[in-house]
N, C-alpha and C positions, 0 to 999 in steps of 0.2 A: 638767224631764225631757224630751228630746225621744224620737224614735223613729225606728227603723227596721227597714222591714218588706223580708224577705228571700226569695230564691226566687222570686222574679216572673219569669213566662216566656211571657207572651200583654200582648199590645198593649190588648186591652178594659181588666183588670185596670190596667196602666200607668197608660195615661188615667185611669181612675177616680182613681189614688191622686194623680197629679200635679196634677189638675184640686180635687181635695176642699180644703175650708174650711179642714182642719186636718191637711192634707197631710206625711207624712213628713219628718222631715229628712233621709233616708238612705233610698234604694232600691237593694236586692243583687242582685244577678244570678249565679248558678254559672256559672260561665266554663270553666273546666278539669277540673273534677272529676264524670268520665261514672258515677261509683255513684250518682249522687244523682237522685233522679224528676225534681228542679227542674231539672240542668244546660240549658243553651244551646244547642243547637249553633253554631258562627262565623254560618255565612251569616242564620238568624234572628236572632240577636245584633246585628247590622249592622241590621237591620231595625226589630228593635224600640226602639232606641238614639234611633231619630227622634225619637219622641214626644217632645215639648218636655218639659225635666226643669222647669220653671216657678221652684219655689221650693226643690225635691227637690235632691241631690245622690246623683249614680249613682255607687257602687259594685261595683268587679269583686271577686268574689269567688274568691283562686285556691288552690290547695292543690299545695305545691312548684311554682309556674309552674320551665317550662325558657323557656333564649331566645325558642325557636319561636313559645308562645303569648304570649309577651311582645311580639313583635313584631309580631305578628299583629293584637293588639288597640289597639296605641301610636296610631291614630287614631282610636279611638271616644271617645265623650266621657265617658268614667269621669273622674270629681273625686277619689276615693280608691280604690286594692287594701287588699283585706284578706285579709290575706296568711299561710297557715296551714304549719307545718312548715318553714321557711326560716330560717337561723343568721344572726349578725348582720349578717356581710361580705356573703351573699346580698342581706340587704335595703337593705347602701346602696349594692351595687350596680344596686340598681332604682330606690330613689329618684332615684338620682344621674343615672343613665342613660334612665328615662322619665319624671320630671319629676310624679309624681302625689305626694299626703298617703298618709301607710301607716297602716292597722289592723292593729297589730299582734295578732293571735289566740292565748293561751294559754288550751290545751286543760287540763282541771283536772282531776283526783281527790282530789287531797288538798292538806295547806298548804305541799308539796313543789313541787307546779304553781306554786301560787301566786307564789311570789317570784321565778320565775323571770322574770316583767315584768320586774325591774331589767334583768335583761343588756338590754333594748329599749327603756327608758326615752329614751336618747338621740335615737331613729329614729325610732320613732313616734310620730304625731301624736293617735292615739286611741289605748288600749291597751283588747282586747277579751278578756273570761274568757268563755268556753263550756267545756261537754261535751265530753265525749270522743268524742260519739258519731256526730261528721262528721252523715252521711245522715241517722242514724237519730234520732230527738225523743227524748234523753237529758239526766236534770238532774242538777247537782251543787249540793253544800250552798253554797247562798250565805251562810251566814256565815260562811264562810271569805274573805268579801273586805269584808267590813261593815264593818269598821274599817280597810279600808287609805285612805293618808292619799297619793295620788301627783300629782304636779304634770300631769297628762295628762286629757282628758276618759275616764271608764272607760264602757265599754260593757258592756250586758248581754246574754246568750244562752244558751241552753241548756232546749228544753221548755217556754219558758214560756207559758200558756196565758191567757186572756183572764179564764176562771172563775178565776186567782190576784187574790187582794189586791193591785192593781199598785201602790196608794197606797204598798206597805209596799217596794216598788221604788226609791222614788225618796229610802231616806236610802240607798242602795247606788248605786243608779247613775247618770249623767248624760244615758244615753241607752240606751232597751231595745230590742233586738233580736229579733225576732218572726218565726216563719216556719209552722213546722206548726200552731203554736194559733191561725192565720187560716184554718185549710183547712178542708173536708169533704170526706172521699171522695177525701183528697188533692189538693185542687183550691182557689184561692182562693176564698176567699166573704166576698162583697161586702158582706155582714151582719155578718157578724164584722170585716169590716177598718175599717167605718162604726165600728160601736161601740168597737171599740178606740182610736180618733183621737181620737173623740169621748172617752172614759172620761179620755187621757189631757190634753187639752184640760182638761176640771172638773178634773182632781187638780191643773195646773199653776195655774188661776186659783182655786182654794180655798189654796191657800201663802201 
């Protein structure tokens, strides 16, 4: 199971997570979506991009990108978008046209969400189930994807907290996705994001 911790928005926290033993596979960034306390703004966005991603891969995280922000970001070193509320013609025209891997993001309530992966199966190079609940740390029944069988690495999100059984994560998912249950006080904390690496490092070398 790998990981990835989302909402990163100060360069100290960066460093920490790209520099660590057991360093993320995927680092998120809000890019486009100003509801959110994480979002970016561009000019810090550019800034904190420097930080060497080491062994990480950086992810933009966009919600209906238009043009504008699309072009706006086409030289920062995002490795994948993940890419939330965009139809299928939308997303190959981004793949096609700025050249990144897609996360494709269905948002879920029931097992109506769920199958809607197929129409993106094609596109997508990771396929990601979260909440519905955008900003807000909202969970949905994950076993409603326990048993899907899809040729895509699946990623997980949605509320998930560090206090969860994450052992019981990894016959669902290939990769978890982590954002609010690293924080305090809405803010990352460096304690929590150690022992979550760390947690998921033992559950991968006990397999």
């Amino acid at each position: 199971m790998k990981t990835k911790i989302c909402g990163i928005s100060d360069s100290e926290t960066l460093k920490y997570l790209t520099k660590h033993t057991n360093s993320p596979g995927y680092i998120g960034f809000i890019v486009n979506y100003q509801k959110s306390k994480r979002f970016v703004e561009y000019h810090k966005l550019k800034e904190l991009l420097k930080v060497d991603k080491n062994n990480s891969k950086y992810v933009a995280v966009l919600v209906q990108p238009d043009e504008n922000i699309l072009k706006k970001i086409k030289d920062l070193p995002f490795d994948y978008y993940q890419i939330y509320d965009c139809n299928l013609a939308e997303l190959k025209f981004i793949k096609k046209n700025y050249n990144r891997k897609i996360i494709v993001a269905i948002t879920v309530k029931d097992q109506n969400d769920v199958v809607k992966y197929m129409e993106y199966n094609e596109i997508a190079d990771i396929i990601l189930f979260d909440s519905k609940g955008y900003e807000k740390s909202v969970s949905f029944d994950h076993q409603l994807i326990k048993n899907l069988k899809i040729n895509k690495e699946l990623m997980l999100a949605g509320n998930i907290q560090i206090g969860d059984n994450i052992e019981n994560f990894k016959e669902i998912a290939d990769i978890l996705d982590i954002s609010g249950g690293l924080e305090t006080s809405g803010l990352k904390d460096i304690t929590k994001i150690n022992f979550f690496l760390n947690k998921v490092k033992q559950i991968n070398d006990e397999a």
